[in-house]
N, C-alpha and C positions, 0 to 999 in steps of 0.2 A: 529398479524402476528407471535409468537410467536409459537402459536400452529402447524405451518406446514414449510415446506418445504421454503427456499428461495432461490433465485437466485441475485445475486447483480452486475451488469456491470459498471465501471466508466473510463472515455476517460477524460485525462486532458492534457494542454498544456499552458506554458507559454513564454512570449517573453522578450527582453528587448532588447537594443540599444548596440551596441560597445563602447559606451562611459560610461556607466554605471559603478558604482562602484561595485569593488566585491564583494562586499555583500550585493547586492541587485540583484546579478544574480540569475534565477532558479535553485535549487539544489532537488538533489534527494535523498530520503531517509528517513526515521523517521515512525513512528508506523501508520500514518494518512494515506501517500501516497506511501511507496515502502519500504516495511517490507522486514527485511533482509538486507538494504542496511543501511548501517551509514549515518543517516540524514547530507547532505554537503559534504558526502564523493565525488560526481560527481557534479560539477558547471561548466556552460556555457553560452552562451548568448540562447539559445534556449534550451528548455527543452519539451518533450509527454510522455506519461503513459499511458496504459490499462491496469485496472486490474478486475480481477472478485474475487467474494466469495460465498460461498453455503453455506449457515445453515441451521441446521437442530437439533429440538428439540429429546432429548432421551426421557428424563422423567423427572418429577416433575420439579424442575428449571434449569440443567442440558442439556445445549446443544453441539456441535462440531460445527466446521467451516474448508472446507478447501480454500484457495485460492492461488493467481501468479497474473503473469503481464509480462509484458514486455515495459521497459523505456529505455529512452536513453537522452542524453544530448547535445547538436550538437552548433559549432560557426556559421555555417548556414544551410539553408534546404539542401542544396545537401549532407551535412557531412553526415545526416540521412540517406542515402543510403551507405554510405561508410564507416563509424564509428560501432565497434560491440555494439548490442544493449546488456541493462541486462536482464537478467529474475531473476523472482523471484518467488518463493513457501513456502508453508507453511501449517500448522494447528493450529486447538485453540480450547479451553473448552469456554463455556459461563454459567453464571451464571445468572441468572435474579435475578435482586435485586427489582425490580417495576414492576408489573404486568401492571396495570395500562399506564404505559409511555413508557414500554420494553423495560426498561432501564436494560444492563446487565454487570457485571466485565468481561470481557478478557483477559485472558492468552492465546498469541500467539506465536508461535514457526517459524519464516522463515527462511529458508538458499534461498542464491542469487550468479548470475555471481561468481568467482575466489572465492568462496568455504565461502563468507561470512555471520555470521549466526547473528541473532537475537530472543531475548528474550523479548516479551512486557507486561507489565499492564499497563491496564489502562479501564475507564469505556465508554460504549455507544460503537458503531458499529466503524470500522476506515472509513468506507461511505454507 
């Protein structure tokens, strides 16, 4: 997959109960699910995501990515209509370290919602 063009779509959502403990509520954030956003910075009892990514190889092991989203965090379903959602954006180099497994290092750049930015390494795709 390396050698062409990709397209990447991911739809997550998670739940939990009002009685739950804090930290075990869904939060958003961190290099894996909502780049840009300080993983924990938004926690609730209900949590959705959509995010996409494009890569695309340059040359030799050398590729770009750009992707977003749009997450929110909600105490219930109707907050999701009422509550402002976040966005996020970004870009990133890729490096192929394993041909073989397309395993590649990422360096990724997003800024998100109220001007928040993020800087990530880290190895393999974030989905």
């Amino acid at each position: 997959t390396w050698k062409k063009l990709e397209w990447a779509l991911r739809g997550y959502a998670d739940a939990t109960t009002d009685s739950s403990p804090y930290f075990d509520l869904p939060i958003l954030g961190g290099d894996a699910l909502t780049r840009g956003i300080y993983a924990g910075r938004f926690r609730d009892v209900l949590m959705a995501t959509g995010q996409y990514e494009i890569r695309h190889p340059l040359f030799w092991r050398i590729g770009i990515a750009v992707f977003g989203g749009v997450s929110s965090v909600a105490s219930e379903a109707t907050s999701f209509v009422q509550d402002p959602w976040k966005f996020n954006q970004g870009v990133g180099l890729r490096f192929l370290i394993d041909k073989m497994n397309d395993m590649s290092l990422r360096l990724d750049y997003a800024l998100a919602s109220d001007s928040q930015t993020g800087f990530y390494v880290a190895f393999g795709e974030s989905f």
